[in-house]
BAGU-418462 format. One record per residue (C-alpha): residue number from 0; x, y, z. Coordinates in Angstrom, 2 decimals, decimal comma, always signed. Layout:
# residues N
[site NUM [X Y Z]]
...
This chain:
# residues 430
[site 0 [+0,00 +0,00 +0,00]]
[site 1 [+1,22 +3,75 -1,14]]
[site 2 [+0,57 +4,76 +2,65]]
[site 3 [+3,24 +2,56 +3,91]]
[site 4 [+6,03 +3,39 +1,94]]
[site 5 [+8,38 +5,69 +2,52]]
[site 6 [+9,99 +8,43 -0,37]]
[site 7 [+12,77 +10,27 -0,07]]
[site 8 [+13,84 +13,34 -3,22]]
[site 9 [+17,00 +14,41 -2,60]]
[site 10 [+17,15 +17,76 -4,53]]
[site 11 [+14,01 +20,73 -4,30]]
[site 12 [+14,38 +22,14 -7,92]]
[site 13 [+11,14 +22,13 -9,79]]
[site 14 [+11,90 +18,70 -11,12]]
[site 15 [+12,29 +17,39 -7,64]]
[site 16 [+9,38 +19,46 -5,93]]
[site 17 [+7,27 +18,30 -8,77]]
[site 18 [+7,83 +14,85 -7,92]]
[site 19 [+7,66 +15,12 -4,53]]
[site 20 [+4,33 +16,77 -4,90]]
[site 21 [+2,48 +14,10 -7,61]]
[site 22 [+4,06 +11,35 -5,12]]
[site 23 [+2,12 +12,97 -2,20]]
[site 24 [-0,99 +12,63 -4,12]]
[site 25 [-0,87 +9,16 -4,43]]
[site 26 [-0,73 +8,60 -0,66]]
[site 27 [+3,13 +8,52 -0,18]]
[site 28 [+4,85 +9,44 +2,65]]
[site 29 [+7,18 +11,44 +1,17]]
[site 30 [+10,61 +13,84 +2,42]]
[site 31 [+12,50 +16,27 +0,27]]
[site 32 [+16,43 +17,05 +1,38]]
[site 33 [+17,64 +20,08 -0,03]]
[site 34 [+21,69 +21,66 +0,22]]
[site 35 [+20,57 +25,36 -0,30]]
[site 36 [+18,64 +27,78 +2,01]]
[site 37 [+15,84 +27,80 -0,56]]
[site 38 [+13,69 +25,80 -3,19]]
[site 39 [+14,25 +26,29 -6,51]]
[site 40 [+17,13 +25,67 -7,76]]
[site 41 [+17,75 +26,93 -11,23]]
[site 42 [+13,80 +28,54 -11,31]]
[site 43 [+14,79 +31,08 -8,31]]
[site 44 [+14,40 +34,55 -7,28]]
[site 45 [+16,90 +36,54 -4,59]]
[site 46 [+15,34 +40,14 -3,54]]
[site 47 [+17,75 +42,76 -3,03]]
[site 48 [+17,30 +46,53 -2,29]]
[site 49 [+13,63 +46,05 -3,49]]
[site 50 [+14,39 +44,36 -7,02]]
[site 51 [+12,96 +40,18 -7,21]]
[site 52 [+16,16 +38,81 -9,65]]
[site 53 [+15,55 +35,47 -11,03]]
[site 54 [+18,47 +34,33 -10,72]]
[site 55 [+18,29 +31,29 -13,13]]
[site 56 [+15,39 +30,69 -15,62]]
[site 57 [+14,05 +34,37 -16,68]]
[site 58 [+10,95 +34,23 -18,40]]
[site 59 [+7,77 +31,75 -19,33]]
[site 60 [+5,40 +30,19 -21,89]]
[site 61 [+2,08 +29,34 -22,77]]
[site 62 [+2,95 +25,79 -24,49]]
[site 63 [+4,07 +24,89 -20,37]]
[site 64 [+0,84 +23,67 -20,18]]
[site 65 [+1,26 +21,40 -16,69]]
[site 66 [+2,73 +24,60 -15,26]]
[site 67 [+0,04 +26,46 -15,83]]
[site 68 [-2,01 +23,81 -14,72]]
[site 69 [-0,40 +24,23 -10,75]]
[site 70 [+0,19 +27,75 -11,07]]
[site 71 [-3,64 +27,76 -11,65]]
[site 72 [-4,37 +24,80 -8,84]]
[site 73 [-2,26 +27,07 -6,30]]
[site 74 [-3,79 +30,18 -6,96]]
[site 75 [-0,79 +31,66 -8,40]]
[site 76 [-1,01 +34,59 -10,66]]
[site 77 [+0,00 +33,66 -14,12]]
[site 78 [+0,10 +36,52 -16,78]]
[site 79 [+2,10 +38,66 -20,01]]
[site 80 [+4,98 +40,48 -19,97]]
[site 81 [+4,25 +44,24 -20,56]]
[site 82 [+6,00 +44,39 -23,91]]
[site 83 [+7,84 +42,07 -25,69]]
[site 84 [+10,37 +42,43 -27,95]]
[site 85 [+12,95 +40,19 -29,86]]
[site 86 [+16,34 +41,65 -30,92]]
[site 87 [+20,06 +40,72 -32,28]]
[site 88 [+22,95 +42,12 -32,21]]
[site 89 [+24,93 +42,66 -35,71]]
[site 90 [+27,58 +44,92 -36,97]]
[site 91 [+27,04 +47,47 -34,02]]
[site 92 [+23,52 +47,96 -33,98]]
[site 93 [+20,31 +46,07 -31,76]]
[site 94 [+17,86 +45,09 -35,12]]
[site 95 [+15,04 +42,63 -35,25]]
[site 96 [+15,70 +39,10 -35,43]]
[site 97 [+15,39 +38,69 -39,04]]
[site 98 [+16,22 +42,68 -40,45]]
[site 99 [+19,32 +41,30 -42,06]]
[site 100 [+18,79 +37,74 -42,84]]
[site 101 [+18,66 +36,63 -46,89]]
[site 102 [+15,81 +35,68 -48,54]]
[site 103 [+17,61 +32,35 -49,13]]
[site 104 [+18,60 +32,00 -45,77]]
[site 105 [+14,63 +32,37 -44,60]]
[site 106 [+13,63 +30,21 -47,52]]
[site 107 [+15,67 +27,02 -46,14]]
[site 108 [+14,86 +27,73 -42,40]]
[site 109 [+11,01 +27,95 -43,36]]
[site 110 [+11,58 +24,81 -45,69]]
[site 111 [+13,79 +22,82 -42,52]]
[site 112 [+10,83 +24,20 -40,59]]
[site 113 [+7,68 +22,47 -42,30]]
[site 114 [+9,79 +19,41 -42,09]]
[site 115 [+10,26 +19,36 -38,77]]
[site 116 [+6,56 +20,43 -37,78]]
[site 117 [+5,50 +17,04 -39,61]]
[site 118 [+7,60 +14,98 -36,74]]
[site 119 [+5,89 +13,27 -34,14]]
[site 120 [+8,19 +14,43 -31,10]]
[site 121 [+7,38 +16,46 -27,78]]
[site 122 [+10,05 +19,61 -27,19]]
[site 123 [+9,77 +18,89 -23,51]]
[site 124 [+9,89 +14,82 -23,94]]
[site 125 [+13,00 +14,80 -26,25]]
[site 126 [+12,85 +10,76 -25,55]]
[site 127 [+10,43 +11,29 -28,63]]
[site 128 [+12,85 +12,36 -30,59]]
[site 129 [+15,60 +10,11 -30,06]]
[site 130 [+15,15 +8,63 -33,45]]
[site 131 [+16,59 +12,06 -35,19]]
[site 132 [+19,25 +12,25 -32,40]]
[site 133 [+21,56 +11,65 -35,68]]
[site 134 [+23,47 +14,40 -36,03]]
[site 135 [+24,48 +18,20 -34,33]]
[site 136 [+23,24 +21,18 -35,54]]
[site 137 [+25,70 +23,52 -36,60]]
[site 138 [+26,53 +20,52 -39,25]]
[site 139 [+23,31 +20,12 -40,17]]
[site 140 [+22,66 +23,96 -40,50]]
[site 141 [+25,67 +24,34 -42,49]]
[site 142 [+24,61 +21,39 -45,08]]
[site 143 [+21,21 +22,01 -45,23]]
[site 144 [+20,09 +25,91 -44,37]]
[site 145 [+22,84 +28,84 -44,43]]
[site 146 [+25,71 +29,48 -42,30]]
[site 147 [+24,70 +33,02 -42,26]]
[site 148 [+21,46 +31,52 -40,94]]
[site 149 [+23,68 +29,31 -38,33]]
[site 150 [+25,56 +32,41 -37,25]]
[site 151 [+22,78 +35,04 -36,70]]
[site 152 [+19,72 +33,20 -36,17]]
[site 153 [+20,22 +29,53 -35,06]]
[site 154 [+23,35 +29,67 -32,87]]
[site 155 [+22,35 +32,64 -31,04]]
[site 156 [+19,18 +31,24 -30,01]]
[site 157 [+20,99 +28,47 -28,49]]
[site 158 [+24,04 +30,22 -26,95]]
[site 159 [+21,18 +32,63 -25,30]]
[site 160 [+18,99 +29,89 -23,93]]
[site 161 [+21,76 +26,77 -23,46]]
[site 162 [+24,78 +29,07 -22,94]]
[site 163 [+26,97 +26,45 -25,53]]
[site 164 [+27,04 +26,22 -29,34]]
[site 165 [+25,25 +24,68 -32,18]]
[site 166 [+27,68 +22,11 -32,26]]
[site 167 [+26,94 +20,62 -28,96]]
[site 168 [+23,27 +20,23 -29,84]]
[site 169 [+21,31 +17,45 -31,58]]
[site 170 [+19,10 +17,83 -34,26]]
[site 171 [+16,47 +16,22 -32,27]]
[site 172 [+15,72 +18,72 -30,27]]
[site 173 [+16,01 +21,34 -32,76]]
[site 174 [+13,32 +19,29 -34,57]]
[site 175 [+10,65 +19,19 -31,40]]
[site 176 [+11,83 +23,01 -31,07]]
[site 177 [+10,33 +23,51 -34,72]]
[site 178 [+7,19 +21,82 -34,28]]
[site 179 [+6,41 +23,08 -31,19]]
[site 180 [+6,87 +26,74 -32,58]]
[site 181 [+4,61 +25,82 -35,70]]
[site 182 [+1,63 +23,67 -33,79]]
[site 183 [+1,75 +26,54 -31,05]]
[site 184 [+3,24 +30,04 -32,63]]
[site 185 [+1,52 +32,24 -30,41]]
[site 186 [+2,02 +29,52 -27,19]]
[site 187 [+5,49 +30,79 -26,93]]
[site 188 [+5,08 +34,31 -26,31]]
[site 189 [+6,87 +34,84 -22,98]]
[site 190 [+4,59 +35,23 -19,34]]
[site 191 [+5,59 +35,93 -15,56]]
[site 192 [+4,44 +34,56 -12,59]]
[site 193 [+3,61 +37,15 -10,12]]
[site 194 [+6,48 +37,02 -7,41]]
[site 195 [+8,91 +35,97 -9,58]]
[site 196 [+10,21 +32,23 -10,95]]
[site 197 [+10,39 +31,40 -7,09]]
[site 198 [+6,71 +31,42 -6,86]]
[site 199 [+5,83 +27,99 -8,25]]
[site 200 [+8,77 +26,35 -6,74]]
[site 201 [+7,49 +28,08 -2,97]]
[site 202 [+3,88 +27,13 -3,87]]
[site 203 [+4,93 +23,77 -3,90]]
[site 204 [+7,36 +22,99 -1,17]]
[site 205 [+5,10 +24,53 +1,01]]
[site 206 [+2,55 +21,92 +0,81]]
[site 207 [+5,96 +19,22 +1,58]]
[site 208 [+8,00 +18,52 +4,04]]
[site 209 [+11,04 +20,01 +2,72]]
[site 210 [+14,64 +20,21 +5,01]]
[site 211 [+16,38 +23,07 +3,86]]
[site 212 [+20,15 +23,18 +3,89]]
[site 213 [+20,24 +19,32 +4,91]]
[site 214 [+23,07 +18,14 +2,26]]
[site 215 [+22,94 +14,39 +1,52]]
[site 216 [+26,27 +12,78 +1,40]]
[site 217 [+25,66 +9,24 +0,41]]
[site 218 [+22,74 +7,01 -0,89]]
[site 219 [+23,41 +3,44 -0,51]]
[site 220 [+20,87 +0,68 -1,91]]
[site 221 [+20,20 -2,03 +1,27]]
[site 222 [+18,37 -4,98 -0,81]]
[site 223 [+14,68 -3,58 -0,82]]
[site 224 [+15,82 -0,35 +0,80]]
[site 225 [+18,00 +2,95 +0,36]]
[site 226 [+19,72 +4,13 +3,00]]
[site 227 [+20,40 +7,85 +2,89]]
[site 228 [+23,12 +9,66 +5,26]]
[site 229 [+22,90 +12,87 +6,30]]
[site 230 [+25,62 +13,81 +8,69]]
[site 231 [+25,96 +11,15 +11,36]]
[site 232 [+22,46 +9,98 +10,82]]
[site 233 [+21,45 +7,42 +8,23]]
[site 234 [+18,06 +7,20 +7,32]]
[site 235 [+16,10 +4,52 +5,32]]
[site 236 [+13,34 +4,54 +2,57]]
[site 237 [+11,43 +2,30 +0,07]]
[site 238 [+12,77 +4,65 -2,85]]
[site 239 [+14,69 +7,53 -3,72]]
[site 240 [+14,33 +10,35 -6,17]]
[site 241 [+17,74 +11,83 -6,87]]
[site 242 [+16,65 +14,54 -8,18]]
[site 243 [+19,96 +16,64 -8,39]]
[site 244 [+22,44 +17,35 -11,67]]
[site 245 [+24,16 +14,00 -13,17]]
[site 246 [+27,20 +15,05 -11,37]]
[site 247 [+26,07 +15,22 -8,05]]
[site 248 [+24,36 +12,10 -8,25]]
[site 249 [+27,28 +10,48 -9,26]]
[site 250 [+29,17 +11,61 -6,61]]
[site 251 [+26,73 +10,76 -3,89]]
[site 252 [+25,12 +7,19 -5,76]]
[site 253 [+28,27 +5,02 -6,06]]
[site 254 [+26,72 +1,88 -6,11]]
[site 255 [+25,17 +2,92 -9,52]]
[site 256 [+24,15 +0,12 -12,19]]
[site 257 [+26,45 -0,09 -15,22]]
[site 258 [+23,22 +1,48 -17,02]]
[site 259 [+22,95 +4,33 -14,53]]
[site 260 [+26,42 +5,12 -14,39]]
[site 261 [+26,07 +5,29 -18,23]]
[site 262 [+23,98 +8,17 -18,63]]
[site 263 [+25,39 +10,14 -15,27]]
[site 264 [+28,86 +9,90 -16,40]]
[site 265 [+27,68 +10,74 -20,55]]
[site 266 [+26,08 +13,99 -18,89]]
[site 267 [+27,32 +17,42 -19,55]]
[site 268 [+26,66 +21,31 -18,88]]
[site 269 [+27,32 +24,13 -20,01]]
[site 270 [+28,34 +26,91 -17,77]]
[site 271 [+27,11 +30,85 -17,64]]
[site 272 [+26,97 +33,64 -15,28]]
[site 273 [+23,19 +35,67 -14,69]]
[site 274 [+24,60 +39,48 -13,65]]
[site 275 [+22,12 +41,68 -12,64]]
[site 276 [+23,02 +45,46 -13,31]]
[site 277 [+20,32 +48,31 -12,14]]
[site 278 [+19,81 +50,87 -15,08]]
[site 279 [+17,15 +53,56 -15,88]]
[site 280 [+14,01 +52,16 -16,75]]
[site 281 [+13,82 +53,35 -19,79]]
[site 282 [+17,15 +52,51 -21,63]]
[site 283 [+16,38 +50,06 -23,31]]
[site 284 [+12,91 +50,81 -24,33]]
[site 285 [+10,48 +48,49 -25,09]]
[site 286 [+13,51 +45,86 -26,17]]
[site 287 [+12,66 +42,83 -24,26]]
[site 288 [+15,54 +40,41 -24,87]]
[site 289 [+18,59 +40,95 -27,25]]
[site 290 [+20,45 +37,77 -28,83]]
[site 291 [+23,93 +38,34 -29,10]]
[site 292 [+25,60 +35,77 -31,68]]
[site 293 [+28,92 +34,06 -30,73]]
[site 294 [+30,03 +35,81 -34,03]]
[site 295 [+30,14 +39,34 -32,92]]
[site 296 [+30,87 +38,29 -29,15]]
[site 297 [+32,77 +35,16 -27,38]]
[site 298 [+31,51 +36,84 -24,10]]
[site 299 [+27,83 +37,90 -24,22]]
[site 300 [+25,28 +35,25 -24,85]]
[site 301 [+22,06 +37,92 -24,42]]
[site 302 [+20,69 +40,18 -21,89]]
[site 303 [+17,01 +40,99 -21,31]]
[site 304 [+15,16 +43,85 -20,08]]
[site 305 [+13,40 +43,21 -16,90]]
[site 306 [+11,11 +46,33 -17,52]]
[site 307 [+9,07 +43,80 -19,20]]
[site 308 [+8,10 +42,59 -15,99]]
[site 309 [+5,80 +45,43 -14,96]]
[site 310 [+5,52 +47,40 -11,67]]
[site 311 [+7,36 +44,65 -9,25]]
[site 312 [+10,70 +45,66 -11,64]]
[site 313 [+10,62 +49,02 -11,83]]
[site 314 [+11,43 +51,36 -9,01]]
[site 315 [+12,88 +55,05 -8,46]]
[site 316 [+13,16 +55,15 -12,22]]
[site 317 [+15,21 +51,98 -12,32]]
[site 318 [+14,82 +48,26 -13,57]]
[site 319 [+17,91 +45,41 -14,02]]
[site 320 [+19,26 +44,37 -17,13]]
[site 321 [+20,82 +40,69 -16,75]]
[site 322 [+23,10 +39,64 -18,99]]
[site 323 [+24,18 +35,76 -19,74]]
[site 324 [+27,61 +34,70 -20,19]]
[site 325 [+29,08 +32,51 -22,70]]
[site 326 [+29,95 +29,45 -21,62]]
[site 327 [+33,35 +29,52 -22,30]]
[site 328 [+33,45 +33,02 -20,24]]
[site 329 [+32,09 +31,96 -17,60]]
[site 330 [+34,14 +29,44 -16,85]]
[site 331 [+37,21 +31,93 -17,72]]
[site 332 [+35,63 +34,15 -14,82]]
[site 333 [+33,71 +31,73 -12,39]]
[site 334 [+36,16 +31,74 -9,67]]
[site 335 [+37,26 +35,61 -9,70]]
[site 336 [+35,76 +37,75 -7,27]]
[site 337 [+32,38 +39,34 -7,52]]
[site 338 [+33,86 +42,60 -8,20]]
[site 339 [+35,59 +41,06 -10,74]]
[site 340 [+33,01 +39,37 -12,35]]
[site 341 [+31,02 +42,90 -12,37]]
[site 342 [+33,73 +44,45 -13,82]]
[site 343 [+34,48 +42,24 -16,36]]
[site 344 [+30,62 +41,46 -17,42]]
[site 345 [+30,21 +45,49 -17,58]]
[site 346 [+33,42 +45,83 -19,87]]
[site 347 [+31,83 +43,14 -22,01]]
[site 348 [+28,57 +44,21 -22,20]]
[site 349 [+29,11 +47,39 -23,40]]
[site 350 [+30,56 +46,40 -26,34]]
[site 351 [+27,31 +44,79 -27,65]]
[site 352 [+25,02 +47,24 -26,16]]
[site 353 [+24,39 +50,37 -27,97]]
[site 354 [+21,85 +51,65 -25,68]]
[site 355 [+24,80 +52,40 -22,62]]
[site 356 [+26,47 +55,18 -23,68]]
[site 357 [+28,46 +55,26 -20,56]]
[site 358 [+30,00 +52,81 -17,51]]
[site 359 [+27,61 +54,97 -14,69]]
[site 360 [+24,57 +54,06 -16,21]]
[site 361 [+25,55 +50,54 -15,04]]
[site 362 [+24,88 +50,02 -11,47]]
[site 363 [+26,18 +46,22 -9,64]]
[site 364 [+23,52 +44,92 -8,73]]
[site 365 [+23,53 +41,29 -7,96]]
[site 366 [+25,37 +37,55 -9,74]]
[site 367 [+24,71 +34,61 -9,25]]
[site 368 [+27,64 +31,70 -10,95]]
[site 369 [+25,82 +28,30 -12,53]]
[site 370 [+28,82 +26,03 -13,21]]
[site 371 [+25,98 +23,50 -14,28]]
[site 372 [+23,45 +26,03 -15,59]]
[site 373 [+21,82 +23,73 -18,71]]
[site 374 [+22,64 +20,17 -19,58]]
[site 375 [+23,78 +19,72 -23,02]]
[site 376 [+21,48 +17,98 -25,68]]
[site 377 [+24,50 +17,09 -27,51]]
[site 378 [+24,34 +14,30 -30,27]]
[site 379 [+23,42 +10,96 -28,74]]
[site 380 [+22,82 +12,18 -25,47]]
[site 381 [+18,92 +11,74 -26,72]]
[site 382 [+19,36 +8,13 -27,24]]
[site 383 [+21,67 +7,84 -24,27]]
[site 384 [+18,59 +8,31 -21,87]]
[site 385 [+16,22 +7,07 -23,51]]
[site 386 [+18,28 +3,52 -23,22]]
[site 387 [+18,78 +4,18 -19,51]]
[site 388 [+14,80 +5,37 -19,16]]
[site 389 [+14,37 +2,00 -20,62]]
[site 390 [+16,05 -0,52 -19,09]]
[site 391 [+17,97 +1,13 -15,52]]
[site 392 [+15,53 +4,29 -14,54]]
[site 393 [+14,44 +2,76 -10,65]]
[site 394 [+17,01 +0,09 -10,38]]
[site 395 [+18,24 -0,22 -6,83]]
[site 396 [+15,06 +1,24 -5,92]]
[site 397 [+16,74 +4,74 -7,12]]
[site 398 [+15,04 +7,14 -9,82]]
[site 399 [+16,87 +9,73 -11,26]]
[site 400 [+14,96 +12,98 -12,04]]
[site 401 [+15,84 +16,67 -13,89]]
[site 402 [+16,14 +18,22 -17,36]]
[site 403 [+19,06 +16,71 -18,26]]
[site 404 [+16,71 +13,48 -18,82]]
[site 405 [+15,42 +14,56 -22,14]]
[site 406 [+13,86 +17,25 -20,10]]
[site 407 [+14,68 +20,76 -21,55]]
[site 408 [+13,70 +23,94 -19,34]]
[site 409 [+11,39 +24,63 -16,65]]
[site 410 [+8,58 +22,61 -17,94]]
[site 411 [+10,26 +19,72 -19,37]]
[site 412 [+11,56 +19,51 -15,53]]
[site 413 [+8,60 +19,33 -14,10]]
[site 414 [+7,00 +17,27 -16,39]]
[site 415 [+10,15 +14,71 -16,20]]
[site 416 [+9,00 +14,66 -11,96]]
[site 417 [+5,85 +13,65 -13,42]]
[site 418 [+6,55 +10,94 -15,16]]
[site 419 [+9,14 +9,96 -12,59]]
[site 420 [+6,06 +10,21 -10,02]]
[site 421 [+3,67 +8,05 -12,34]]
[site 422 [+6,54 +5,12 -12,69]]
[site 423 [+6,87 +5,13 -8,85]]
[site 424 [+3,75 +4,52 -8,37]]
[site 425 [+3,16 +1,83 -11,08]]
[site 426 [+6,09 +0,13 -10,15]]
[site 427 [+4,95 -0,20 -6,77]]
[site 428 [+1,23 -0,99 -7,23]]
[site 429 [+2,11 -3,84 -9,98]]
């Protein structure tokens, strides 16, 4: 019976929380450990001097349908930004994303495009598209679109949301990107919760029993059991959700399956740096996020104008801008100083932002460093977990759980602690 068993989730991300949560339902008896002082994770918010920073995801969708779904079940506001506004940076100037893009180049993007929309796959289930998982995409672009179209439109899009470059990212996911955009155009526009990205996240763990800054240092399967130590306590469960990066349940599951160990050790990150800098309000003006392709800058990745998040953003005449590292920058830069950091982001920035005209309208503000910030959906790392969702997810009673399981983003997280949730439970009720 569900009631009698015993859950531990090592990890309160979204993916974990999520988990936690839908395991709670069921009638589990269920504990969360978490390292940090807060929930979260990478879909956080730190307050400073008045300002809510999210200090890892930035922004929303419509197509995150099961978010919206609990953001609506926990009475948590859900709404638009208050402008929004796609731009690149080329030759010295912030233009719209496709100002300076050939008519050839647009051609064989919208022709790539249809034929991707036709593929059965699901953007936040990339396990769907492990079949395609044939290839990387700056080869592919180069072969069959542009490469002005793989400099200025397709590699920027992924150095500003993955941090890394074309190269390190399978055509798989590119695919479920393309279909999602065509079955849902408008879907994508970007929305907010009210309170920042820490709302959901909050919402959720407050409903669990959740041990903040309670670092696990060792799970250890014990035949039908896991054994968890926590200090000089160890504590045992029926299962456990490790729901923590590939690296740090490596490090603390080391009596892994050959299967497990697989897909931990095949996993990989890319890097960046959020830095928060407080501006006037109106600098950037009505720009909502600016791509900045590896082409005119090894540094920048993008920066966004948190204007567009209304009143909450916006005080004495001020907003943030964040900016988004490289990842090849930020690890350059991760372990300098925060000054540092600040001063180098600022010297950076400037160079592929037209709309500072001098250092003082940049004000430090806040950082925060993400050695692991996104997990790489490099070529075969699609078909690598789908093998291991196959044939090793829940062996030794442990389930792994996060975005790097063909999970992209903040919904493909939580929807990954769903299905982790749902497999519990049928594996225990069969």
């Amino acid at each position: 019976m569900s009631e009698n068993k015993r859950i531990a989730v090592v990890g309160a991300g979204i993916a974990g929380l999520t988990c936690a949560y839908e395991l709670q339902k069921q009638g589990f008896e269920v504990v969360v450990y978490e390292k940090e002082s807060y929930v979260g994770g990478r879909m956080s918010t730190r307050t400073k001097d008045q300002f809510p920073m999210d200090i890892g995801a930035n922004h929303l969708a419509n197509v995150y349908t099961q978010m919206r779904i609990y953001a609506k079940e926990l009475s948590l506001e859900w709404k638009p930004m208050d402008f929004l506004n796609y731009r690149t940076f080329r030759h010295g100037k912030v233009i719209p994303l496709l100002e300076d893009i050939s008519r050839m180049s647009k051609f064989k993007i919208a022709l790539q495009s249809f034929f991707g929309s036709r593929k059965k796959i699901d953007f936040f289930d990339l396990s769907t598209a492990a079949k395609y998982d044939v290839d990387n995409v700056a080869h592919f672009a180069e072969t069959k679109i542009t490469k002005e179209a793989l400099d200025y439109l397709i590699d920027p899009f992924i150095s500003t949301y993955q941090f890394h470059r074309a190269d390190e990212l399978s055509i798989g996911l590119m695919y479920a990107m393309m279909r999602s955009r065509a079955k849902h155009p408008k879907d994508w526009d970007l929305q907010q919760l009210k309170g920042g990205m820490i709302a959901l996240p909050q919402a959720l763990a407050d409903k669990l029993d959740v041990h903040l800054s309670t670092p696990v240092e060792r799970i250890t399967p014990k035949g039908e059991h896991v054994e968890i130590t926590i200090g000089s306590e160890t504590l045992t469960f029926d299962r456990v959700v490790m729901a923590t990066t590939a690296d740090v349940t490596d490090a603390l599951y080391q009596d892994a399956t050959p299967g497990q160990k697989t897909v931990l050790k095949g996993s990989e990150y890319a890097a960046s740096i959020g830095v928060g800098f407080r501006v006037p309000k109106d600098l950037l003006g009505e720009t909502t996020i600016v791509w900045v392709p590896y082409v005119e800058s090894q540094y920048i990745g993008g920066y966004t104008n948190e204007a567009m998040k209304g009143d909450d953003l916006v005080h004495d005449g001020k907003t943030l801008l964040i900016t988004w590292s490289h990842q090849g920058f930020a690890t350059d830069i991760m372990n300098k100083t925060d000054e540092e950091i600040f001063l180098l982001t600022k010297e950076k920035l400037m160079e592929v932002c037209p709309f500072i005209t001098h250092e003082n309208q940049l004000e430090n503000y806040d950082l925060e460093r993400w050695p692991n910030a996104m997990p790489k959906f490099s070529h075969g790392h699609l078909t690598r977990v789908k093998t291991f969702l196959d044939t090793d997810q829940g062996k030794n009673n442990v389930y792994f759980c996060g975005d790097y399981l063909n999970a992209p983003w903040t919904e493909g997280a939580l929807q990954c602690g769903q299905r982790v949730a749902r497999a519990i439970g049928e594996e225990i009720s069969s």
